[in-house]
DRENDRENGU-872249 format. One record per residue (C-alpha): residue in three letters; x, y, z. Coordinates in nm, 4 decimals. Example, Ala and Ser with C-alpha at 12.3 -4.5 7.8 and 13.67 -1.06 7.14 Angstrom:
residues 2
("Ala"; (1.2300; -0.4500; 0.7800))
("Ser"; (1.3670; -0.1060; 0.7140))
END
This chain:
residues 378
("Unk"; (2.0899; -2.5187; -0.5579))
("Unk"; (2.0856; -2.2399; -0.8644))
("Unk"; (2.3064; -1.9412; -0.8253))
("Unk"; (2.1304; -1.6272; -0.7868))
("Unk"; (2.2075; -1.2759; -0.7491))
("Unk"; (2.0869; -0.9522; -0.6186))
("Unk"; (2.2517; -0.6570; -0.7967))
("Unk"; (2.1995; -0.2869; -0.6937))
("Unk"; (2.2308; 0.0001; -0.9403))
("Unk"; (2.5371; 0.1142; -0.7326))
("Unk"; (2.6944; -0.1903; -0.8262))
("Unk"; (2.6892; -0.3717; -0.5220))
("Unk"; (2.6105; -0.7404; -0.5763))
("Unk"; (2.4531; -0.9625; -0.3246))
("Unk"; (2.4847; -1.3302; -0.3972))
("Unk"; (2.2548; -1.6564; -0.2780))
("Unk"; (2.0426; -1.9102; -0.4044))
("Unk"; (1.7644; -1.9025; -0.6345))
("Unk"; (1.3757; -1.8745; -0.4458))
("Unk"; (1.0138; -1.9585; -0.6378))
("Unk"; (1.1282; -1.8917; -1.0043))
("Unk"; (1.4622; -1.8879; -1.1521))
("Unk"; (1.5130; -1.6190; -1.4676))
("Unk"; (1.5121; -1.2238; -1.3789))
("Unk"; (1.3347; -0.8898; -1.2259))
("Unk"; (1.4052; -0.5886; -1.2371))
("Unk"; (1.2438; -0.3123; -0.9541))
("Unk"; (1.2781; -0.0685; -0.6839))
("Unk"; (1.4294; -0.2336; -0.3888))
("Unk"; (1.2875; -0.1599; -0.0263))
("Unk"; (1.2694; -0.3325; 0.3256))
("Unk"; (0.9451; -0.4655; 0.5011))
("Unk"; (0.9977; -0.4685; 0.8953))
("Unk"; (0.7128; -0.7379; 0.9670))
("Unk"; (0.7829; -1.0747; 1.1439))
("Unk"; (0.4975; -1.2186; 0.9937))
("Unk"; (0.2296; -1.1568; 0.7461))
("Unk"; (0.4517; -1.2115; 0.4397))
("Unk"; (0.1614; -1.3469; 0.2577))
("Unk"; (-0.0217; -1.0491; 0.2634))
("Unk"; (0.2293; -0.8637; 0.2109))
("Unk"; (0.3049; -1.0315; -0.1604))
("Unk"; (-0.0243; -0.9559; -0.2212))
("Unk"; (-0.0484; -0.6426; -0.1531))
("Unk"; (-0.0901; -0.3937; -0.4878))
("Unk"; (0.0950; -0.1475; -0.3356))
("Unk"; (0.4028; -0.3169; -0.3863))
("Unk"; (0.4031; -0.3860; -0.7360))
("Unk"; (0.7152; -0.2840; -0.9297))
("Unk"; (0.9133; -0.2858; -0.5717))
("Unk"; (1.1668; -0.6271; -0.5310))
("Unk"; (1.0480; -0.6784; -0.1301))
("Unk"; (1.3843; -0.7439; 0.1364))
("Unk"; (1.2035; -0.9126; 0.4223))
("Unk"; (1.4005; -0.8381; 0.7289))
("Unk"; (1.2798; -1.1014; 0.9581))
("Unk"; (1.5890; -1.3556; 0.9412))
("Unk"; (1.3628; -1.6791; 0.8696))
("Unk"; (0.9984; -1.6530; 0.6042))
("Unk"; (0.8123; -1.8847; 0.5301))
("Unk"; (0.7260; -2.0817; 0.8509))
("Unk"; (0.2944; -2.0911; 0.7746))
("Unk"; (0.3794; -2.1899; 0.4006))
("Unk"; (0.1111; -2.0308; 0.1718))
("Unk"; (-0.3044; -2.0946; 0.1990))
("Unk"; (-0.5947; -2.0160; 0.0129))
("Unk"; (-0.7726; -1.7696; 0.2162))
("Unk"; (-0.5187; -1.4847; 0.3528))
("Unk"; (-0.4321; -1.3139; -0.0056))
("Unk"; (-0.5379; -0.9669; -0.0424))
("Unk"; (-0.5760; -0.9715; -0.4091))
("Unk"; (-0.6117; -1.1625; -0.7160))
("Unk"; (-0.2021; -1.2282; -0.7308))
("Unk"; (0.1259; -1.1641; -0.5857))
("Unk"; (0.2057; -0.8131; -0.6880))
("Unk"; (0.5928; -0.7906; -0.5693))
("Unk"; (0.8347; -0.7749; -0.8941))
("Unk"; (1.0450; -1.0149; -0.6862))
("Unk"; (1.1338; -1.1226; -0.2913))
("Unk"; (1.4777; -1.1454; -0.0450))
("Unk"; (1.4543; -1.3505; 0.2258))
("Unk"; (1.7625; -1.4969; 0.4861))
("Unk"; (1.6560; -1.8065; 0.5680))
("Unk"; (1.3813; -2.0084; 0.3883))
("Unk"; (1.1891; -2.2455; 0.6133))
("Unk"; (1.2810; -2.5537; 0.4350))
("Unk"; (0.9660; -2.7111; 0.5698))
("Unk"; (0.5889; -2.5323; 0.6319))
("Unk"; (0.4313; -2.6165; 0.9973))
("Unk"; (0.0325; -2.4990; 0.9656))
("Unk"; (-0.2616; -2.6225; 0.9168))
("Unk"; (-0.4029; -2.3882; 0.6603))
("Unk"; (-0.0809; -2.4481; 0.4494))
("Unk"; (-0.1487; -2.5253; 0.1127))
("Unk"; (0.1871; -2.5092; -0.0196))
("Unk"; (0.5583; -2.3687; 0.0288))
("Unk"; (0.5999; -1.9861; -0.0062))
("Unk"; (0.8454; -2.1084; -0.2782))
("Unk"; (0.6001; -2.3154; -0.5049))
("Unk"; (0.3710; -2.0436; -0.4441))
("Unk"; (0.6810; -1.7857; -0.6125))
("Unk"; (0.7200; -2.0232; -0.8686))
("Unk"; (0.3383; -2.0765; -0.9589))
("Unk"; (0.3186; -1.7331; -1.0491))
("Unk"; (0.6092; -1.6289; -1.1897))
("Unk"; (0.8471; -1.4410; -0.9054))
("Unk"; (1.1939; -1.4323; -0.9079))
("Unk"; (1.3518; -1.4789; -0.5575))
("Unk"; (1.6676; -1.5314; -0.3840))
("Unk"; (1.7557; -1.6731; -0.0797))
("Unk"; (2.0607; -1.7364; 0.1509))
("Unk"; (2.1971; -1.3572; 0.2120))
("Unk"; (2.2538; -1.1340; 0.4187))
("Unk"; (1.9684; -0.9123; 0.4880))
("Unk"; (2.0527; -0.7349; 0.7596))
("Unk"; (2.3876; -0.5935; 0.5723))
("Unk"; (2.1080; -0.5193; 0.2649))
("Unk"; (1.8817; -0.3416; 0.4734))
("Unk"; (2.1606; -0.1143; 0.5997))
("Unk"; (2.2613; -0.0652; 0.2996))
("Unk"; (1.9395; 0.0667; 0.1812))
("Unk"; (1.8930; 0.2779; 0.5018))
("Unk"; (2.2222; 0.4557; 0.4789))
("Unk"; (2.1833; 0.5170; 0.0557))
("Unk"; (1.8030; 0.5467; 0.0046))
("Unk"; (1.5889; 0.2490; -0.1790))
("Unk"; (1.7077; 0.2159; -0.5087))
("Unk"; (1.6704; -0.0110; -0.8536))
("Unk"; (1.7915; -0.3476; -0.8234))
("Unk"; (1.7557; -0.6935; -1.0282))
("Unk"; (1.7373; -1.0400; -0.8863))
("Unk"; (1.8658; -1.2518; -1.1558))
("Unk"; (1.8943; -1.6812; -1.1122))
("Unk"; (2.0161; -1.9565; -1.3926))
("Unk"; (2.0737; -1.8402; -1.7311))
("Unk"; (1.9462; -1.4807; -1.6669))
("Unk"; (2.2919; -1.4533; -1.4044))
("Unk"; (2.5618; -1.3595; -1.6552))
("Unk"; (2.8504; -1.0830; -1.6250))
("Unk"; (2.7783; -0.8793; -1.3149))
("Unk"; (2.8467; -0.5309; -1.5428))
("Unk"; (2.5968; -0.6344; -1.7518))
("Unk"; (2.3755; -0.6498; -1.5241))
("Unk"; (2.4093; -0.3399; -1.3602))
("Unk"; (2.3602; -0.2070; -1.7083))
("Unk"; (2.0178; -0.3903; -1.6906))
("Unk"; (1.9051; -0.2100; -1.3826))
("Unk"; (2.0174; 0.1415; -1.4809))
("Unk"; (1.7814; 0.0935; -1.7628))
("Unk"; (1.5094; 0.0407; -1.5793))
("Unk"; (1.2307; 0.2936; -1.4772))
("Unk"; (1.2978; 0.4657; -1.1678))
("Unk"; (0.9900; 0.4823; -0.8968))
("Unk"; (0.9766; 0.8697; -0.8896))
("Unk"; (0.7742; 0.9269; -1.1836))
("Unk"; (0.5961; 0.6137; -1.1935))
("Unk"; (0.2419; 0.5988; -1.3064))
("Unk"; (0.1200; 0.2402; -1.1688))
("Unk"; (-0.2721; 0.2655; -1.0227))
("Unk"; (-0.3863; 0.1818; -1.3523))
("Unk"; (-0.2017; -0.1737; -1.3457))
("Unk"; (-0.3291; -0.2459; -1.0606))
("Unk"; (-0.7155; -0.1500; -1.0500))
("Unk"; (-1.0166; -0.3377; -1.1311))
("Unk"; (-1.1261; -0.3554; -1.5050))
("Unk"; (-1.4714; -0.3528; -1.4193))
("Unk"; (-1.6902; -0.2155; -1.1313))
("Unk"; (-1.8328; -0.4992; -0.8493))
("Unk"; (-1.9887; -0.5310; -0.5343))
("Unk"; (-1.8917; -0.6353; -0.1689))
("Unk"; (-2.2387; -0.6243; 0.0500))
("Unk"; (-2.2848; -0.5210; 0.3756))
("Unk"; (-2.2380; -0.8163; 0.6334))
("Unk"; (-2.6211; -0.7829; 0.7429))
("Unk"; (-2.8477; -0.5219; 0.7183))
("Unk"; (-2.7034; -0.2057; 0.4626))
("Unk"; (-2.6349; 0.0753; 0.6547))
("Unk"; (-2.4420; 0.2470; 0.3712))
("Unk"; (-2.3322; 0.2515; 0.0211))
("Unk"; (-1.9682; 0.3577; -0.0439))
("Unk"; (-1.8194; 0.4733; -0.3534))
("Unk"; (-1.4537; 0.3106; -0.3286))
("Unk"; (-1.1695; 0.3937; -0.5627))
("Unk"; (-0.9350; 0.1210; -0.6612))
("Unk"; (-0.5847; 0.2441; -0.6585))
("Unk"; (-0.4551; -0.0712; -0.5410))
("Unk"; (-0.7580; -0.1764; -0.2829))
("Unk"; (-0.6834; -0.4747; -0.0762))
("Unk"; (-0.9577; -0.7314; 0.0055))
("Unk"; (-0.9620; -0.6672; 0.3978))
("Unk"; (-1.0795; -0.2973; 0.3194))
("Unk"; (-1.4119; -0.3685; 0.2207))
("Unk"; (-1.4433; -0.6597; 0.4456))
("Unk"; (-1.3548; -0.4202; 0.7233))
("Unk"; (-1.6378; -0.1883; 0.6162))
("Unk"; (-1.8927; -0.4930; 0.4893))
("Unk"; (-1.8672; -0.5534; 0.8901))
("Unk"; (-1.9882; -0.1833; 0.9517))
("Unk"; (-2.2946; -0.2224; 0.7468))
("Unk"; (-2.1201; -0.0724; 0.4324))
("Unk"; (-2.2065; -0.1627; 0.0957))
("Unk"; (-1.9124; -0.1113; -0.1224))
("Unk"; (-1.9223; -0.0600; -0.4797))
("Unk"; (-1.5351; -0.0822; -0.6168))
("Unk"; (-1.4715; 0.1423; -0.8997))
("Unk"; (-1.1563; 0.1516; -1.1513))
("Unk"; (-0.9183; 0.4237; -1.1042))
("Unk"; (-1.0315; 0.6014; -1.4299))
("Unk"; (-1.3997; 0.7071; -1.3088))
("Unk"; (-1.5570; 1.0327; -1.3411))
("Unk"; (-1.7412; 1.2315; -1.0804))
("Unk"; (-2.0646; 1.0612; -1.2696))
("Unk"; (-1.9621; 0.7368; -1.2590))
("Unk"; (-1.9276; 0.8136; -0.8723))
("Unk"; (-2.2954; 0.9876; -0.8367))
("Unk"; (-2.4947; 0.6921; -0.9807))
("Unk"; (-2.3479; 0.4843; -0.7320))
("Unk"; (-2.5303; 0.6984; -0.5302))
("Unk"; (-2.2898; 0.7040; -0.2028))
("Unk"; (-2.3249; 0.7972; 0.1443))
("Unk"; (-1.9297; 0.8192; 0.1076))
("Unk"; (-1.6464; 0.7816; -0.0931))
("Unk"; (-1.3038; 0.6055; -0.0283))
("Unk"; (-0.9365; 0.6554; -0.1728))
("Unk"; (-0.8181; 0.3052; -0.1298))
("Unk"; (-0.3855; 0.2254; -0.0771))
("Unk"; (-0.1897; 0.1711; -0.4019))
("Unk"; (0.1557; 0.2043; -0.5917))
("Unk"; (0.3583; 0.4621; -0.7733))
("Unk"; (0.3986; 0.8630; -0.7417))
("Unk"; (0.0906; 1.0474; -0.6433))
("Unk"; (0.2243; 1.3179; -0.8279))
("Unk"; (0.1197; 1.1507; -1.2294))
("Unk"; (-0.2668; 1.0554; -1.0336))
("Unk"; (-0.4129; 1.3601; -1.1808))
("Unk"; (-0.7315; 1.2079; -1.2821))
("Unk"; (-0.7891; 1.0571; -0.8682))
("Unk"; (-0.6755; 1.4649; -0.7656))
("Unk"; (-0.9201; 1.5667; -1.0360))
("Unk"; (-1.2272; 1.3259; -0.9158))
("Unk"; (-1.1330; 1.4052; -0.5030))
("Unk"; (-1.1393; 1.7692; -0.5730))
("Unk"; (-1.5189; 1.6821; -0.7256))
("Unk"; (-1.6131; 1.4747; -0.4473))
("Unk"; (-1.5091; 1.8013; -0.1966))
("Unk"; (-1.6826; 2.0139; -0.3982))
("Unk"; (-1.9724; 1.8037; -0.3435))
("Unk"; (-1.9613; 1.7654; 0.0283))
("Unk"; (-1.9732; 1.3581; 0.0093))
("Unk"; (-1.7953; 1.2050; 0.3076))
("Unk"; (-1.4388; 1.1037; 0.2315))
("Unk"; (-1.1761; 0.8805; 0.3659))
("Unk"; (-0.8431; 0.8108; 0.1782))
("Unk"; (-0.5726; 0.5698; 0.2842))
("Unk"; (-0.1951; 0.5095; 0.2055))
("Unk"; (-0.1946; 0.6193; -0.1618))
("Unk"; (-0.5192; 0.7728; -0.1041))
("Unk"; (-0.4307; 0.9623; 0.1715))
("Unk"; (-0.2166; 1.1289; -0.1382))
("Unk"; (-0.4387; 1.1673; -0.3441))
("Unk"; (-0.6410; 1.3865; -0.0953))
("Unk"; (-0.3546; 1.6158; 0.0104))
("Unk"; (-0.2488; 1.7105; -0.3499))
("Unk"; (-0.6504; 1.7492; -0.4357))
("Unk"; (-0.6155; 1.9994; -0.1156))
("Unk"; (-0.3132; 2.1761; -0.3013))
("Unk"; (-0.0238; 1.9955; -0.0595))
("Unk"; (0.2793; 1.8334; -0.2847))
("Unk"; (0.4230; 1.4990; -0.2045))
("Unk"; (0.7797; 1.3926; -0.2446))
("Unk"; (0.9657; 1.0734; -0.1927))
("Unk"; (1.0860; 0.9048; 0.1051))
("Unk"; (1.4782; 0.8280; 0.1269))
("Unk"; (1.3583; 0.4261; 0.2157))
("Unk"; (0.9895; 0.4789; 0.3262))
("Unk"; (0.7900; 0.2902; 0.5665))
("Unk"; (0.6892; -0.0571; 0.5258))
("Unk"; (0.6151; -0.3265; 0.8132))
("Unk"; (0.3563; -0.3777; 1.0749))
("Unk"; (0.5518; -0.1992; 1.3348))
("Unk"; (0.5585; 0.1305; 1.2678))
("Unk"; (0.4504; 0.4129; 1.5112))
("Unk"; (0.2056; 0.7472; 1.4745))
("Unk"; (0.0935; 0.9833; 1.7114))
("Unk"; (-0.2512; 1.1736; 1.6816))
("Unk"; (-0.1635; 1.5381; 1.7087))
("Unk"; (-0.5039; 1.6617; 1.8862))
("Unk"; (-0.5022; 1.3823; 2.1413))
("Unk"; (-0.1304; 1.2340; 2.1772))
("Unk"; (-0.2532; 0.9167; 2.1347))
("Unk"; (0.0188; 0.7074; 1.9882))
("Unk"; (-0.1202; 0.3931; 1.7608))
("Unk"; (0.1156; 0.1220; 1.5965))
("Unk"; (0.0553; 0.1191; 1.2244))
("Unk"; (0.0794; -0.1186; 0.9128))
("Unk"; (0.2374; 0.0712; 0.6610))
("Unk"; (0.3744; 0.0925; 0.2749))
("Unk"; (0.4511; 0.3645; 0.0938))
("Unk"; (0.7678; 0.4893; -0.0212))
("Unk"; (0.6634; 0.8704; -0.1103))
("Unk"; (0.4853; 1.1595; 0.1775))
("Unk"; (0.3180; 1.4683; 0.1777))
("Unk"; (0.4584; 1.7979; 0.2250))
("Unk"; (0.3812; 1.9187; 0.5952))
("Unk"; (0.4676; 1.9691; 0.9608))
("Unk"; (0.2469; 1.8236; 1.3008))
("Unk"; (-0.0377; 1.9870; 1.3599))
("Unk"; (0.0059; 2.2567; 1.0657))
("Unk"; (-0.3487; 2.4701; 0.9879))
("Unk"; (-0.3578; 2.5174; 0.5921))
("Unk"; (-0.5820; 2.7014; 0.3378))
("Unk"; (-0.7280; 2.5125; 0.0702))
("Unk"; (-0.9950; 2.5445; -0.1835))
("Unk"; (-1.1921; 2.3946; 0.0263))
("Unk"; (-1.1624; 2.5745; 0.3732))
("Unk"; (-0.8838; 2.5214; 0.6220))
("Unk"; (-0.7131; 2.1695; 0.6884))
("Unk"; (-0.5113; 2.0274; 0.9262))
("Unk"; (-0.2110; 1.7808; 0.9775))
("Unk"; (-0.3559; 1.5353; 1.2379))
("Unk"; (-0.1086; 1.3081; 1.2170))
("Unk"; (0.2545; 1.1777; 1.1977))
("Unk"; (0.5336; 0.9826; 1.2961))
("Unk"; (0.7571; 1.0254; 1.5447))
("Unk"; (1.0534; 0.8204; 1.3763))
("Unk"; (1.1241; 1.0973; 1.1094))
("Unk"; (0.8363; 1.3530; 1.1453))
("Unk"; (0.6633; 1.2177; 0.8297))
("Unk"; (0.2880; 1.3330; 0.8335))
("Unk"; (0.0527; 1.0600; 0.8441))
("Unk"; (-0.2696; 1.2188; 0.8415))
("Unk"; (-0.4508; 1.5082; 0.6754))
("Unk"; (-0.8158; 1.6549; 0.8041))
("Unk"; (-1.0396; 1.8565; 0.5879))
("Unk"; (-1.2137; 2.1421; 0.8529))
("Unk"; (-1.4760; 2.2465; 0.6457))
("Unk"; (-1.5039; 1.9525; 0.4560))
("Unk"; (-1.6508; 1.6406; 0.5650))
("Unk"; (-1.2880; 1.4406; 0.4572))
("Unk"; (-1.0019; 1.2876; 0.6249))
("Unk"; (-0.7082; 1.0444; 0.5085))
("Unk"; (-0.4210; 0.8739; 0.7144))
("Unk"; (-0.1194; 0.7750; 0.5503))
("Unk"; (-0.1122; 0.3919; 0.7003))
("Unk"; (-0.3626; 0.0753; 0.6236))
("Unk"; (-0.6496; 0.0525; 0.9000))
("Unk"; (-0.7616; -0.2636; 0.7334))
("Unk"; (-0.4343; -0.3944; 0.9112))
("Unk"; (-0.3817; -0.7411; 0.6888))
("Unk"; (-0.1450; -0.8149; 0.8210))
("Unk"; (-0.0838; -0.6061; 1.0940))
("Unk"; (-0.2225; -0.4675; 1.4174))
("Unk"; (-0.5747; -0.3308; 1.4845))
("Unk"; (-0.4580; 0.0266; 1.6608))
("Unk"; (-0.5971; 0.2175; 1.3501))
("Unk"; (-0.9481; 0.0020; 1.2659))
("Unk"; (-1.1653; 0.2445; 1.4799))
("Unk"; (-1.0602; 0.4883; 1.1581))
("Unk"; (-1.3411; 0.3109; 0.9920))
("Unk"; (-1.5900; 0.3619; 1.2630))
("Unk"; (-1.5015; 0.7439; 1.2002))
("Unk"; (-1.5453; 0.7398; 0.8590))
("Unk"; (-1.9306; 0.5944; 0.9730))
("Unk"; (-1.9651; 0.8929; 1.1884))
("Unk"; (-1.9135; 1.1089; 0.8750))
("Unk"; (-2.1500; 0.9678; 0.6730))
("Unk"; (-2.4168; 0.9300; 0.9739))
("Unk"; (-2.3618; 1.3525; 0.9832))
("Unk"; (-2.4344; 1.3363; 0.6285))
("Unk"; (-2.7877; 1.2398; 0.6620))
("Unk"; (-2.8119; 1.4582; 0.9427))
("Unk"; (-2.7708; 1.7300; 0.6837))
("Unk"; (-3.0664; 1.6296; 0.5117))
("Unk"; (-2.9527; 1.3586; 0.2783))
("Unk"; (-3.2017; 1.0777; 0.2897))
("Unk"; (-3.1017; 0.7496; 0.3750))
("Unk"; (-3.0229; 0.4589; 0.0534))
("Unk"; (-3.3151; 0.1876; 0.0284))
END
């Protein structure tokens, strides 16, 4: 086995065995409650830059396939895991989760103790770490020189490494009911699966598009999909939302959009001392009490109490949502407005399906649309 080591910008050093590829990474470190679902999970965008501590004791049970990623790569700077399963048992494996690590380039480590890292993190806040294997694993001050040199989260402009470099098309499953406008902050592939299955055309567009680029699309809607980094340096998503309200075209934001649309409604944001990330994670609906379990990531929130009326440039808003864990607001409704956001992933990949009847909603929005007079897309 190669030597590997997780080192903390405190200085706290966790040591284990090398997993996927052997060198070194450098990134924000932060838990992920799910039991299962890793594989989405590495694929998720909104984890890029972020060195992922599973906290389920044993990964890698279903090995890797060909069909579950939710975009183009694995996005995690690097991954912590307890126990590796030494041998994948499915029949959709393709591969180990290692050789899958080591295919494209992530730096693991293996053989610690998570459940004394993820305590750690919980009592001091998620902070920059380094997983460094084989030649990279020198002097341990070193190396916590290394990670104080690296960027810090807070601050972090990362939508634009993550997006699309050109606009394409997902088609309705069937006959189009609607054409959607979609931002891609960090969109995973479930989302516009989950709306193809609606009847929703959606036409992906990279993070830097205008208002125009938005109009020839020609949408019935527009959505703010999940991503990475500080909502706070997205100026150019607040700039297009606050277009898109002006407008009156339906919206629905998510995770990172779900940012994006309280800061184009004048809330701030701020970070989380460890944030949210699992498949676990509970959220009560404010109007109805109706408590759904979430998939979430994101490591900053918006600014907000349950059930809080606000002014905005746009009319009066609402918190409709948040957790009962830590009173973090997980939803924002427009009144006046046809828009809404929720701070967790209805797509739900992995994850459960409490929060898919979000995108039925976001239907009903766009169905009052054309009641309004629009007329319907041929």
């Amino acid at each position: 086995m190669t030597m590997a080591a997780l080192v903390l910008e405190d200085g706290r050093v966790f040591r284990g065995d090398a997993f996927g590829a052997v060198g070194a990474t450098l990134g924000e470190v932060v838990f992920c409650t799910g039991m299962t679902g890793y594989q989405e999970t590495l694929t998720d965008p909104s984890y890029h830059r972020q060195i992922v501590v599973a906290t389920a004791p044993q990964i890698g049970n279903t090995g890797w396939n060909d069909e579950d990623d939710e975009s183009r790569r694995i996005w995690v700077a690097g991954y912590v895991v307890r126990d590796p399963a030494r041998v994948p048992s499915n029949w959709r494996s393709r591969r180990p989760l290692d050789a899958a690590l080591a295919e494209q380039g992530v730096v693991g480590i293996s053989g610690l103790d998570t459940r004394s890292l993820t305590r750690h993190i919980r009592e001091l806040g998620a902070m920059r770490g380094g997983v460094f294997s084989g030649d990279a694993l020198a002097d341990p001050d070193v190396l916590v020189e290394r990670v104080l040199a690296s960027p810090r989260m807070a601050g972090a402009d990362l939508a634009g490494e993550v997006t699309t470099d050109a606009n394409y098309v997902i088609p309705a499953a069937g006959e189009r009911r609607f054409r959607v406008a979609a931002l891609d902050l960090g969109i995973k592939t479930n989302t516009p699966r989950m709306m193809a299955a609606r009847g929703i055309e959606t036409h992906v567009l990279p993070v830097d598009a205008t208002i125009d680029d938005v109009l020839a699309v020609e949408p019935d809607g527009v959505f703010l999909a999940n991503g990475p980094g500080d909502p706070a340096t997205a100026e150019g998503p607040v700039a297009l939302t606050r277009s898109v309200l002006e407008r009156r075209i339906p919206l629905f934001g998510i995770c990172f959009g779900h940012q994006i649309l309280g800061r184009a409604l004048g809330r701030g944001t701020y970070k989380l001392r460890y944030g949210h990330r699992g498949i676990n994670i509970p959220v009560i609906d404010v109007a109805s009490g109706r408590v759904a379990i979430t998939a979430q990531n994101h490591g900053f929130a918006l600014e907000g109490e349950p059930g809080e009326r606000f002014d905005t440039p746009f009319g009066a808003a609402r918190i409709s949502h948040y957790c009962p864990n830590d009173g973090c607001v997980e939803g924002v409704r427009a009144l006046d407005v046809p828009a809404f956001s929720v701070q967790y992933h209805p797509e739900a990949a992995a994850g459960p399906h409490d929060a898919a009847p979000l995108f039925d909603e976001f239907v009903g929005l766009m169905e009052d649309g054309r009641g309004d007079g629009s007329a319907e897309k041929s």
